[in-house]
N, C-alpha and C positions, 0 to 999 in steps of 0.2 A: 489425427495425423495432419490434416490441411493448417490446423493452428499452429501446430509445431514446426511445419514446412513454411508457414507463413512464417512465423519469429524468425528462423533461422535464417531468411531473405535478408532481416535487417541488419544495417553497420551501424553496431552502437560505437558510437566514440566518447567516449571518457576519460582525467587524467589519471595518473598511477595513485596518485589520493582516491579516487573517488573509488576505482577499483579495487582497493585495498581496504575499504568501509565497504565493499559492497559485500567483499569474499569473508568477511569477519566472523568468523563460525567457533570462537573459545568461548563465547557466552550466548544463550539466546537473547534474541532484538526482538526488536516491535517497529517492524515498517509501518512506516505512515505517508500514506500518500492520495491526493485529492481521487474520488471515484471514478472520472474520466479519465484517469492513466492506468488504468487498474493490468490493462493488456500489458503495460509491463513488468508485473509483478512475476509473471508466469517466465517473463524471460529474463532476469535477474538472476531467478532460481537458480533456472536450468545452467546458465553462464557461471554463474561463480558460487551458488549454495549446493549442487546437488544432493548435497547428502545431509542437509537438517532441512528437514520437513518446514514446512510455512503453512501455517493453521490462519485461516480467515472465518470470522463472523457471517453464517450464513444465518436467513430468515427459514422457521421453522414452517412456512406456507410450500405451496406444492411450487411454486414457482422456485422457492428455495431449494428445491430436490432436482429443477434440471441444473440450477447454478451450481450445485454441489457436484451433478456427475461431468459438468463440463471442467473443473477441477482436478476430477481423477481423468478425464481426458490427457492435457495438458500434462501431467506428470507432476508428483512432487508438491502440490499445495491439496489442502487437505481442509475438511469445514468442521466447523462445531455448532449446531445446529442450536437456534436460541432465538429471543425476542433482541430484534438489533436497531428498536426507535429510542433513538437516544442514548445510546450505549446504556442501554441500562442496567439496575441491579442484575438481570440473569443473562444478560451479555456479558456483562463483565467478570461477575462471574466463572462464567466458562470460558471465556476466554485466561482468567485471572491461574485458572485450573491447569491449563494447558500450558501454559509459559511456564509453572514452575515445576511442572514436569520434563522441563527444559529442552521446549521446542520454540521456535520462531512463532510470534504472530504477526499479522497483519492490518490494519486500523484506516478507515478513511473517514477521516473526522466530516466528512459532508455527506456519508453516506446515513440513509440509504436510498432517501428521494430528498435532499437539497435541503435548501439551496444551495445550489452551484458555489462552492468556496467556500460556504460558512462554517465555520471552525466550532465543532462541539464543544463545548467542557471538557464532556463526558471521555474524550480521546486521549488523556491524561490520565484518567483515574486506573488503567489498567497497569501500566508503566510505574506508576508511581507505588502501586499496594506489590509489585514483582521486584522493582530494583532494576528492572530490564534498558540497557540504555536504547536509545530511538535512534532507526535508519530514514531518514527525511528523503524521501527518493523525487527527484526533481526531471523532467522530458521535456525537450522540447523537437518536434518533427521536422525533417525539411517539406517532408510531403505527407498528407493525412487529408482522411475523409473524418466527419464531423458527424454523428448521429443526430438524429431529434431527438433525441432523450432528454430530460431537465437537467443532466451534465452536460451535455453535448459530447456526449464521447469519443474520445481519440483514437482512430485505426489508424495506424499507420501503415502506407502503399507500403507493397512490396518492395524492396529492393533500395527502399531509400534510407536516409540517415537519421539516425535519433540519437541525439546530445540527450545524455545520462548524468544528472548527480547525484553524490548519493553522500548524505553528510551525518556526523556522529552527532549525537549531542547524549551527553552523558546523565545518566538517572540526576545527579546532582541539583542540574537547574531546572528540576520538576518541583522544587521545594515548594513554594510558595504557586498554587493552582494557578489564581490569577494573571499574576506575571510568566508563567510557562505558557496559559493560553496563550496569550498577545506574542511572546517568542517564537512560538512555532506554527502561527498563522503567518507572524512575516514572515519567517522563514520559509515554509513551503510556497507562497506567495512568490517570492525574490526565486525561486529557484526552477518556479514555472510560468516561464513568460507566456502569455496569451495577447494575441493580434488581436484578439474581439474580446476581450474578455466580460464579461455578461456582468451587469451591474448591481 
């Protein structure tokens, strides 16, 4: 309840584009967004998906069982429970399982211990074996506390402003691995400005 009373404090501003990629519910997506904005994935949902479930990659350790019930806290995102170093075969997997039973996933190509930014591979190969196009979700805070975590994770205060993007990019330009890496590392990159950005 306090997580959701917290979301609801914030004023997300975004443009009628960005809002119209965010509510896009005729086909399941594959958000992807670095592991330190993860708080707003919960409030995207709740705002413009409520009714197609969002399935994230949880770690099948016991640490991954409070991440999971803090999930069904929050309402509306949902875990698949799997090995998630390096997206790998039984990540993908189950995650690959779950999209085409035509639900929403979720993907933080830097997850799930860092480095901070660095773009997997591995955060293409789910997308690309589904057809699923990708929602590139982009925040930046006016006001936010910063964890010690090796993201530095993003709260954002109460009551203040968070600039939302949220941009399409269609299964298409997943063809070629390589080249979609490097596309959508600048991409989420360009679309999450950082004051400190950690090196």
């Amino acid at each position: 309840m306090l997580v959701r009373l917290w979301g609801m404090t914030l004023r997300f501003e975004s443009s009628p584009e960005d809002e119209r990629n965010m509510a896009k519910c005729d086909v399941p997506v594959a958000f992807v967004l670095w592991h330190n904005r993860l708080f707003l994935a919960s409030e995207i949902h709740r705002r413009y998906r409520p009714t197609r479930p969002l399935y994230a990659l949880i770690s099948a350790s016991k640490d991954g069982a409070w991440l999971e019930a803090f999930f069904s806290m929050v309402g509306g995102l949902r875990a698949t429970r799997g090995s998630s170093s390096r997206l790998g075969r039984e990540a993908a997997t189950a995650l690959v399982e779950v999209q085409r039973e035509g639900h929403d996933i979720g993907i933080t190509p830097d997850g799930p211990r860092g480095p901070c930014y660095d773009f997997k591979p591995g955060a293409v190969i789910v997308p690309r074996r589904t057809g699923a196009p990708l929602l590139l979700v982009g925040g930046d805070f006016s006001a936010s506390w910063r964890m010690g975590s090796w993201d530095r994770f993003y709260l954002p205060v109460p009551f203040s402003r968070v600039r939302v993007q949220c941009v399409l990019v269609e299964n298409s330009e997943l063809k070629e691995r390589a080249a979609a890496v490097t596309l959508i590392k600048a991409r989420l990159l360009e679309l999450n400005p950082d004051r400190a950005r950690p090196a």
